[in-house]
DOGUKOL-194562 format. One record per residue (C-alpha): residue number from 0; residue in one letter; x, y, z. Coordinates in pm, whole numbers, m for minus. Each point is the difference from the previous one (the first is absolute). Layout:
<atoms>
<atom><pos>NUM</pos><code>A</code><x>X</x><y>Y</y><z>Z</z></atom>
...
</atoms>
This chain:
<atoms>
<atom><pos>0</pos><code>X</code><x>939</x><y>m3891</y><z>m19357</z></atom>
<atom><pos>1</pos><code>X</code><x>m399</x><y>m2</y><z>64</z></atom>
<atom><pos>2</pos><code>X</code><x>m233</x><y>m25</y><z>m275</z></atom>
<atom><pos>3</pos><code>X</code><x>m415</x><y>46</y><z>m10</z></atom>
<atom><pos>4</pos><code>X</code><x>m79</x><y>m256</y><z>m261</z></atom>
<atom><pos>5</pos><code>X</code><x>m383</x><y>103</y><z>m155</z></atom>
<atom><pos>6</pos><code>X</code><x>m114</x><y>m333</y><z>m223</z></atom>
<atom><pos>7</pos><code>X</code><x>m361</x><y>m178</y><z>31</z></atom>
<atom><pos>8</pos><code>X</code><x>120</x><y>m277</y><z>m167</z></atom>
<atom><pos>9</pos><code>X</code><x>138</x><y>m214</y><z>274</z></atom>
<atom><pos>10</pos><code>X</code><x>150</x><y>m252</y><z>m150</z></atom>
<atom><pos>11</pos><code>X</code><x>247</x><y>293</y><z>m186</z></atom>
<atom><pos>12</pos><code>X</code><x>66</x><y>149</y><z>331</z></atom>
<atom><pos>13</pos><code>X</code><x>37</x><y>m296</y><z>164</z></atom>
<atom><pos>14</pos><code>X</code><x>317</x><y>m95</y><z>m291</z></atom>
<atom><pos>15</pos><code>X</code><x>107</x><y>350</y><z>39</z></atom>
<atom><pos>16</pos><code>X</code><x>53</x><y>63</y><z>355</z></atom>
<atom><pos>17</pos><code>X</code><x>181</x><y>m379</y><z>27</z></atom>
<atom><pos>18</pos><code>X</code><x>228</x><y>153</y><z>m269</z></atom>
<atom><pos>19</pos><code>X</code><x>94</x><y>326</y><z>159</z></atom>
<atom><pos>20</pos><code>X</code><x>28</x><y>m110</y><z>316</z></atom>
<atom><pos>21</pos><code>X</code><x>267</x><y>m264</y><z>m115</z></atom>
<atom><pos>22</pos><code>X</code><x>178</x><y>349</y><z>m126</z></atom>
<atom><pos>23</pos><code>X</code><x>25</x><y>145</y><z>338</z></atom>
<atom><pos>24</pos><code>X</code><x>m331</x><y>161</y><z>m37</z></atom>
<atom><pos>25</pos><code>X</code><x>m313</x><y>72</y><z>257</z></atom>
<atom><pos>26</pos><code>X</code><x>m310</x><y>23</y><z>m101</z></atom>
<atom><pos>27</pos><code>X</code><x>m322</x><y>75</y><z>61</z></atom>
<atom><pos>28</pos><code>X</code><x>m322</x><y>m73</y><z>m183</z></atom>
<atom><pos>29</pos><code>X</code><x>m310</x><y>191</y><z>m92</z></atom>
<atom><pos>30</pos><code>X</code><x>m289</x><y>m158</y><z>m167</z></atom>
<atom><pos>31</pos><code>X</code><x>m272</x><y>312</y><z>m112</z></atom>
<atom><pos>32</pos><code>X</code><x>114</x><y>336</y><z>m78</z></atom>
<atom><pos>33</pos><code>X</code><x>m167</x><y>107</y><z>326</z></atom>
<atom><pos>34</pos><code>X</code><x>213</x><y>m191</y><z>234</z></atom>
<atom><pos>35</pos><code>X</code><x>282</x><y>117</y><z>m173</z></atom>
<atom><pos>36</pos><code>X</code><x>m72</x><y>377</y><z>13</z></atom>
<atom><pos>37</pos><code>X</code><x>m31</x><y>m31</y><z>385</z></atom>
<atom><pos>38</pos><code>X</code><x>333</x><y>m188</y><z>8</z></atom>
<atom><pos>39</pos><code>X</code><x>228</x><y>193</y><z>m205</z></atom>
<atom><pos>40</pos><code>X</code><x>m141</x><y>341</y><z>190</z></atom>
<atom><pos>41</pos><code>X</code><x>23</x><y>m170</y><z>357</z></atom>
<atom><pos>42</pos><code>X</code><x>331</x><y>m167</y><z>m78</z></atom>
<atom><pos>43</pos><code>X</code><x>351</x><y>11</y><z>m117</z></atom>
<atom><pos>44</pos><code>X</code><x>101</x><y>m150</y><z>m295</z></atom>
<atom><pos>45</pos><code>X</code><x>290</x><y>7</y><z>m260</z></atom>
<atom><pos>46</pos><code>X</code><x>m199</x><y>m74</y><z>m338</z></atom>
<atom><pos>47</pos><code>X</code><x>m350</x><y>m71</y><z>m57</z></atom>
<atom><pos>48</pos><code>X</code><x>m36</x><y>m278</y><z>m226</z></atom>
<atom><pos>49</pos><code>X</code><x>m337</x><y>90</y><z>m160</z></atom>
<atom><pos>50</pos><code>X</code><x>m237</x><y>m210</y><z>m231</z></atom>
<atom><pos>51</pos><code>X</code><x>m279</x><y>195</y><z>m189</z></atom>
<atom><pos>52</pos><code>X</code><x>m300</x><y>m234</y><z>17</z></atom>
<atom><pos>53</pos><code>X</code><x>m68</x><y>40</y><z>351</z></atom>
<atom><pos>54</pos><code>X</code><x>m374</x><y>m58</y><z>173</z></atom>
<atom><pos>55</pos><code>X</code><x>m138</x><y>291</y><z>156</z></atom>
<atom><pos>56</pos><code>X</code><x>286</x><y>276</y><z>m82</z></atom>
<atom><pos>57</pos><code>X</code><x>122</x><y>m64</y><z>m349</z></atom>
<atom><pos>58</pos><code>X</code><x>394</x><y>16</y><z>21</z></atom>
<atom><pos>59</pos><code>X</code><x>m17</x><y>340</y><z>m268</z></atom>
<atom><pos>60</pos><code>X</code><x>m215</x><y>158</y><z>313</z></atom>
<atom><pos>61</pos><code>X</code><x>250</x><y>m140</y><z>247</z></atom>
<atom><pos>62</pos><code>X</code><x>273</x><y>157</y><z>m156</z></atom>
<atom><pos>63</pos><code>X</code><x>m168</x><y>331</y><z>m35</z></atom>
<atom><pos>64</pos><code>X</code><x>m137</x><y>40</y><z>380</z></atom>
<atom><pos>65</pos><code>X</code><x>349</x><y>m96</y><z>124</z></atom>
<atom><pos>66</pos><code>X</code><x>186</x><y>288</y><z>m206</z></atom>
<atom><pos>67</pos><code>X</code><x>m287</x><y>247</y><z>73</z></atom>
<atom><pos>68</pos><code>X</code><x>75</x><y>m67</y><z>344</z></atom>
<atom><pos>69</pos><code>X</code><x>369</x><y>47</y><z>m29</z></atom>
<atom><pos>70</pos><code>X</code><x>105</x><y>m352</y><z>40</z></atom>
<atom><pos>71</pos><code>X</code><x>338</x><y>m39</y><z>m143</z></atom>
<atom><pos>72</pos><code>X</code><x>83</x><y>m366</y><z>26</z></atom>
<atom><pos>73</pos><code>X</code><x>77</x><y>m149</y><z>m326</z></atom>
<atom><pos>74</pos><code>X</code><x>m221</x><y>m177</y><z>m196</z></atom>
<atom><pos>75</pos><code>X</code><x>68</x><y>m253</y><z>m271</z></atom>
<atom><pos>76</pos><code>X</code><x>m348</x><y>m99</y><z>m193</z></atom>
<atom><pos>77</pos><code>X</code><x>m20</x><y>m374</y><z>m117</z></atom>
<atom><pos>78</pos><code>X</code><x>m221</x><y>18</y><z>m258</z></atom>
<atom><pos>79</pos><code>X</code><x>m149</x><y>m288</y><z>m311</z></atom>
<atom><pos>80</pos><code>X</code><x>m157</x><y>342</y><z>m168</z></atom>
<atom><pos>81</pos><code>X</code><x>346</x><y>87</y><z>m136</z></atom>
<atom><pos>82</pos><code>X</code><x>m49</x><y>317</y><z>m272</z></atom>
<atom><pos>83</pos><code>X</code><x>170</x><y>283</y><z>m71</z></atom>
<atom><pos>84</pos><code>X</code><x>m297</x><y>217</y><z>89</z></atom>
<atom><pos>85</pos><code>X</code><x>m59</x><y>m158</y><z>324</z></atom>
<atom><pos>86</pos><code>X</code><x>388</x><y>11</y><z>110</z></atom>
<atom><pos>87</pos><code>X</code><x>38</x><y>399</y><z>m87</z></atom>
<atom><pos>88</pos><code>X</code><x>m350</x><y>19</y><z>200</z></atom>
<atom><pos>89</pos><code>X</code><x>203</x><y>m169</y><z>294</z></atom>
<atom><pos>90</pos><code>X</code><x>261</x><y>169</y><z>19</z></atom>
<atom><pos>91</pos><code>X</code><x>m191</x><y>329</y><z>m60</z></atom>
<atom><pos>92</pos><code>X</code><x>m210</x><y>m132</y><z>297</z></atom>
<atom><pos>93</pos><code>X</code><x>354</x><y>m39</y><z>219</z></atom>
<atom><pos>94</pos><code>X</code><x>64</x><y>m372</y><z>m45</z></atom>
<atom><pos>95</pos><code>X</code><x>416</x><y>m39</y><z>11</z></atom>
<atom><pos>96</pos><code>X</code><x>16</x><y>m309</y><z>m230</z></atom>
<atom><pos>97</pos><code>X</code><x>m196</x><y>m306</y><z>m105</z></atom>
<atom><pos>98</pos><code>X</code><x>33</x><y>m344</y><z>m150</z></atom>
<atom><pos>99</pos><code>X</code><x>m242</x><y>m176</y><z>m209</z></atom>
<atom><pos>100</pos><code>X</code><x>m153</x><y>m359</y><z>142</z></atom>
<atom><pos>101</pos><code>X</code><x>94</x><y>m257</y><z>3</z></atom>
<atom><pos>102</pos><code>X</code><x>264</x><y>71</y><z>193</z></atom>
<atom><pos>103</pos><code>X</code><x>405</x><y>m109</y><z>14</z></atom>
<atom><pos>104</pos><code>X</code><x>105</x><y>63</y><z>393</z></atom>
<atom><pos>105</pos><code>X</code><x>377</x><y>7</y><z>m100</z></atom>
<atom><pos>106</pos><code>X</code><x>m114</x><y>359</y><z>m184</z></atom>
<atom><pos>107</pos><code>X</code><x>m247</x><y>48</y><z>253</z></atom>
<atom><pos>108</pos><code>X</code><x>242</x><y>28</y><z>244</z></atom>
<atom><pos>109</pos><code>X</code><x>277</x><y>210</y><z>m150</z></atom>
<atom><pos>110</pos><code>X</code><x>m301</x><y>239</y><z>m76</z></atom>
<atom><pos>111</pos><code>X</code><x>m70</x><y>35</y><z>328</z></atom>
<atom><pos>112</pos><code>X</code><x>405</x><y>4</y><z>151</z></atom>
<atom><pos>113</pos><code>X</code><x>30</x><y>314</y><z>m279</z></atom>
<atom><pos>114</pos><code>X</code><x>m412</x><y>166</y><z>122</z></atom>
<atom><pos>115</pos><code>X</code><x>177</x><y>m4</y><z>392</z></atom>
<atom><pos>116</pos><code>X</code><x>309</x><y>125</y><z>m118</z></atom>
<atom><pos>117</pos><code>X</code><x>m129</x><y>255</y><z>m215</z></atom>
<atom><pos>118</pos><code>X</code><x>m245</x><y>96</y><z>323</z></atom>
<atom><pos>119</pos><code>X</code><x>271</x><y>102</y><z>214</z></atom>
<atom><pos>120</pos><code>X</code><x>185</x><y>196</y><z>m275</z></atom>
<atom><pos>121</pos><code>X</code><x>316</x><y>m294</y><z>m23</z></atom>
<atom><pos>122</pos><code>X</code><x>m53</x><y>m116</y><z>m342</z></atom>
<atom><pos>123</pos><code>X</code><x>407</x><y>m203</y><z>m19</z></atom>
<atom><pos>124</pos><code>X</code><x>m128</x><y>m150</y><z>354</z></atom>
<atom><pos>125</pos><code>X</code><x>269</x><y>146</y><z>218</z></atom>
<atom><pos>126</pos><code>X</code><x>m158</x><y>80</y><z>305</z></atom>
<atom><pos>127</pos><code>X</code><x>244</x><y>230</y><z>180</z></atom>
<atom><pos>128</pos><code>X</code><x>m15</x><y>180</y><z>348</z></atom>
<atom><pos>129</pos><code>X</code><x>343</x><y>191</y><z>74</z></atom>
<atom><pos>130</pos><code>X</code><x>260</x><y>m265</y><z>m29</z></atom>
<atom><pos>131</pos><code>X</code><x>m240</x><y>m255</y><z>30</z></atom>
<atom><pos>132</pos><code>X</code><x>m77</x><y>m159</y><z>m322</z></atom>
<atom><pos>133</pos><code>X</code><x>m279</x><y>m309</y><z>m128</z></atom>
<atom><pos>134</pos><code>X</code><x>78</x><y>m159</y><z>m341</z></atom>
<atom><pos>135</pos><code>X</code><x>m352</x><y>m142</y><z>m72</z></atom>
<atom><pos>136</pos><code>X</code><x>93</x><y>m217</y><z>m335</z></atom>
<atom><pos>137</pos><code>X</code><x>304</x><y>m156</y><z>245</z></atom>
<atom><pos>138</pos><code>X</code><x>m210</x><y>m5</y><z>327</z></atom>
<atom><pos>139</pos><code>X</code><x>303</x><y>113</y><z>206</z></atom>
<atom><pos>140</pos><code>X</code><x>103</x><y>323</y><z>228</z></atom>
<atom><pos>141</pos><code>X</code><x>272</x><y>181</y><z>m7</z></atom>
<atom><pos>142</pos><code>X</code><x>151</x><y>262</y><z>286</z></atom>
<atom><pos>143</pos><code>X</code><x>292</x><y>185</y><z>m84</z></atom>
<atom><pos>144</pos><code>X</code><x>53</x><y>m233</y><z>m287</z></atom>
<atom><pos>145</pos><code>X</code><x>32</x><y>m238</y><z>258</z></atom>
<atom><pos>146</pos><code>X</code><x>m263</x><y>m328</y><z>m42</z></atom>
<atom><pos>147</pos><code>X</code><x>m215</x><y>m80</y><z>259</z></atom>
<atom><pos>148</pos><code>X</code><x>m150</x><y>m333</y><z>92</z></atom>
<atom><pos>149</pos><code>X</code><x>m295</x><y>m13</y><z>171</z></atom>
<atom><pos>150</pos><code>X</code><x>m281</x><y>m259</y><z>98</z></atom>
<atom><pos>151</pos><code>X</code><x>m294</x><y>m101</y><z>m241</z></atom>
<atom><pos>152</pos><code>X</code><x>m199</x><y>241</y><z>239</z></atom>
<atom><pos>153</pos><code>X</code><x>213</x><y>311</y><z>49</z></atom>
<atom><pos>154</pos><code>X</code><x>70</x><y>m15</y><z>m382</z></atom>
<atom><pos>155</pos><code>X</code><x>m367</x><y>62</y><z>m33</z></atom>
<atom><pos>156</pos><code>X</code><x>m40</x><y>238</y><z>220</z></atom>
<atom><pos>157</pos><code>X</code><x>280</x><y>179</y><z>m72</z></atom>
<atom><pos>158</pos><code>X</code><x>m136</x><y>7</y><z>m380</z></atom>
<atom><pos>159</pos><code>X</code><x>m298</x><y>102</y><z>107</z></atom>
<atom><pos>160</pos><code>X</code><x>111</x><y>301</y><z>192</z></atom>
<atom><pos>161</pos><code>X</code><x>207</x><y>110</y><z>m245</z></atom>
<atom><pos>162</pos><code>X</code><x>m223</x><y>m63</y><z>m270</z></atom>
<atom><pos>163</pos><code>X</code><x>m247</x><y>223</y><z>172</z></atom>
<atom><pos>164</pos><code>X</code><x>241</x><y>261</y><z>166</z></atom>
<atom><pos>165</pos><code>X</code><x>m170</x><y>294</y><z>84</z></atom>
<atom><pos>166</pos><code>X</code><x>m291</x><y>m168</y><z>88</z></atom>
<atom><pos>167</pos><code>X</code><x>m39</x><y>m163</y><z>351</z></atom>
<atom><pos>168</pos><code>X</code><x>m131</x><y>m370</y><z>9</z></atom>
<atom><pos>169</pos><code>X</code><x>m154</x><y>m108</y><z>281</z></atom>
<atom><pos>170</pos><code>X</code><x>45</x><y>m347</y><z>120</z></atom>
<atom><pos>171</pos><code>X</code><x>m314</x><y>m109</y><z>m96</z></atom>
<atom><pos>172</pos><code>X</code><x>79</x><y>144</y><z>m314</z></atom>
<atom><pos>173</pos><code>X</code><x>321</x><y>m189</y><z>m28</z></atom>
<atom><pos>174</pos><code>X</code><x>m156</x><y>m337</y><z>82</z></atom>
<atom><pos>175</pos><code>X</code><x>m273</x><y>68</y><z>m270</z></atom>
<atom><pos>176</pos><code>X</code><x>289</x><y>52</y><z>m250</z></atom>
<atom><pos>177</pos><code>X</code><x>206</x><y>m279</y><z>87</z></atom>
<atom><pos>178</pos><code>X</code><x>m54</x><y>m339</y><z>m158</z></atom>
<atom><pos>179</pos><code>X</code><x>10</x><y>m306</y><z>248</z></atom>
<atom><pos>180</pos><code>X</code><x>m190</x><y>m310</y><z>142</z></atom>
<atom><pos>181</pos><code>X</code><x>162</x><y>39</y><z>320</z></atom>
<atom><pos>182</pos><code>X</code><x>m234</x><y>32</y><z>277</z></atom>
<atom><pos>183</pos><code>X</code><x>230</x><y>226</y><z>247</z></atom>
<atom><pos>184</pos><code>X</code><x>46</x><y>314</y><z>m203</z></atom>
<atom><pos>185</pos><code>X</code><x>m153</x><y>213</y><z>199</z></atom>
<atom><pos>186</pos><code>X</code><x>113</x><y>362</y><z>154</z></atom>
<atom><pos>187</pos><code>X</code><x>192</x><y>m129</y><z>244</z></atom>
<atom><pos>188</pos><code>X</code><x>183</x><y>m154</y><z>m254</z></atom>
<atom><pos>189</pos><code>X</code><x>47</x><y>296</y><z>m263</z></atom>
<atom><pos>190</pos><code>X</code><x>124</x><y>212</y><z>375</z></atom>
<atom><pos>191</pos><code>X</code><x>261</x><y>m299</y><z>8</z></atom>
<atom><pos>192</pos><code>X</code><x>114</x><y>5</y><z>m384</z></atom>
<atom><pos>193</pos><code>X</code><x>38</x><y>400</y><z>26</z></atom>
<atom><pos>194</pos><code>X</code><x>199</x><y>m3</y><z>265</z></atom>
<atom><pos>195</pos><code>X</code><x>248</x><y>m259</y><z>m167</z></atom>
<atom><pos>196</pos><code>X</code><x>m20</x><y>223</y><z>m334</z></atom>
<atom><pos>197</pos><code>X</code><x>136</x><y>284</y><z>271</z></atom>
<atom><pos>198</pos><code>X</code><x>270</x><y>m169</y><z>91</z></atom>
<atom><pos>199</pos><code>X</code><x>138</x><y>m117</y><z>m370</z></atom>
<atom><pos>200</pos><code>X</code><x>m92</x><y>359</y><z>m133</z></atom>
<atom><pos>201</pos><code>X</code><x>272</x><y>110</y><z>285</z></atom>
<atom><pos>202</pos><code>X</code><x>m25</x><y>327</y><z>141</z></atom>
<atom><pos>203</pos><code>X</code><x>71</x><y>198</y><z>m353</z></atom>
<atom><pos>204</pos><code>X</code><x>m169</x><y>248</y><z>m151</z></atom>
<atom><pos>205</pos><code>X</code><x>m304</x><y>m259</y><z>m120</z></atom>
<atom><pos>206</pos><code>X</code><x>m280</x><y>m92</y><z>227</z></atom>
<atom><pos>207</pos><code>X</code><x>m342</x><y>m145</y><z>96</z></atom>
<atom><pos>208</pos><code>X</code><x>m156</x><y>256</y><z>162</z></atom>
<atom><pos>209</pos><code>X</code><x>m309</x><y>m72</y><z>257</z></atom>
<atom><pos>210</pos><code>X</code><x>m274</x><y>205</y><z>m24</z></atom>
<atom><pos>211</pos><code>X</code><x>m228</x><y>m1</y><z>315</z></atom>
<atom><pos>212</pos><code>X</code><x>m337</x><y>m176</y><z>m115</z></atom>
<atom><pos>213</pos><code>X</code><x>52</x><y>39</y><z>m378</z></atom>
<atom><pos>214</pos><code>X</code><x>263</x><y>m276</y><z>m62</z></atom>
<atom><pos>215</pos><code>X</code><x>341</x><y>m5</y><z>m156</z></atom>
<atom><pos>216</pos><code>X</code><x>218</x><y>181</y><z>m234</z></atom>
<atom><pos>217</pos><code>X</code><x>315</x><y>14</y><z>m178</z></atom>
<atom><pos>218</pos><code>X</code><x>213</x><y>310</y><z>m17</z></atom>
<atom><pos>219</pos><code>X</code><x>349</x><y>122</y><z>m50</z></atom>
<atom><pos>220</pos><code>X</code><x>165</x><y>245</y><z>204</z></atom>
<atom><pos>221</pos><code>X</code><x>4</x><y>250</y><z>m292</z></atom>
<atom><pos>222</pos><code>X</code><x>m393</x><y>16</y><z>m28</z></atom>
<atom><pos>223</pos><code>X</code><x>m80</x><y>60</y><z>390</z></atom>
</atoms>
């Protein structure tokens, strides 16, 4: 799960991103409201977590310029200006939730499990594809009612295609998404954990599906 992070205080970013990656997250930082425009347009995110008092594009004006360009990536303000006034002005404005500073991560981070659920229309986060199913609160995959075990890396790309089924990810995209130290993830490598998610998948009627020079995605039989 990939996260734009907008904060100029760097010391709160700093304690925020060393939280939420310890909770499986990746993220990536903006300082200046500017930066973070060009970011969240250019790239692909799951939630935007957005402060308001932001140098050169206040985070009110972020939030604006992103929905008036169609952006639809969810955005949770984190906010120290917390009234009434100003949260029915967020929303209004197309913010999907926001907690007041300072901030407790253990919230902070079911907030954001239920903004990417919510995103991809799965609010009891069962992530199904035919008889493929992804229990998110129990981590584990199901085919046929039949568990499967997988490696730390095919688990996560397997969640992440079926997470995002119906959308391709390239493998760039994939690598972006997943979080890891190690140095050899590259695409050779996601080529070499697809093809062993092939062969535990089977030959039924659920599949990863190549598509030339876009990437990868998951389908059953009964939406080709």
């Amino acid at each position: 799960m990939r996260l734009l992070l907008v904060e100029d205080d760097h010391e709160l970013a700093d304690w925020l991103m060393q939280g939420l990656v310890q909770r499986g997250f990746h993220i990536d930082w903006a300082d200046d409201g500017r930066m973070a425009e060009q970011r969240a347009l250019a790239e692909d995110f799951d939630v935007i977590l957005l402060d308001l008092g932001l140098p050169f594009l206040s985070g009110s004006q972020l939030l604006a310029r992103l929905k008036a360009r169609g952006n639809e990536t969810p955005v949770l303000v984190m906010t120290a200006r917390d009234t009434l006034a100003q949260r029915v002005a967020l929303l209004r404005d197309g913010a999907d939730d926001f907690m007041g500073k300072p901030l407790a991560i253990e919230e902070l981070e079911v907030r954001l499990h239920a903004l990417i659920r919510r995103s991809h229309g799965r609010a009891r986060g069962i992530y199904t594809c035919g008889p493929l199913s992804f229990d998110q609160a129990s981590q584990s995959f199901t085919l046929t009612g039949r568990h499967l075990s997988f490696s730390p890396r095919e688990h996560a790309v397997l969640r992440l295609l079926i997470q995002k089924q119906g959308d391709p990810l390239s493998k760039q995209q994939i690598i972006d998404r997943l979080v890891t130290m190690e140095e050899d993830l590259n695409p050779e490598a996601i080529e070499v954990i697809v093809h062993r998610l092939r062969k535990k998948l089977g030959e039924g009627s659920v599949q990863i599906v190549t598509l030339r020079g876009v990437g990868y995605l998951l389908e059953a039989e009964a939406d080709a």
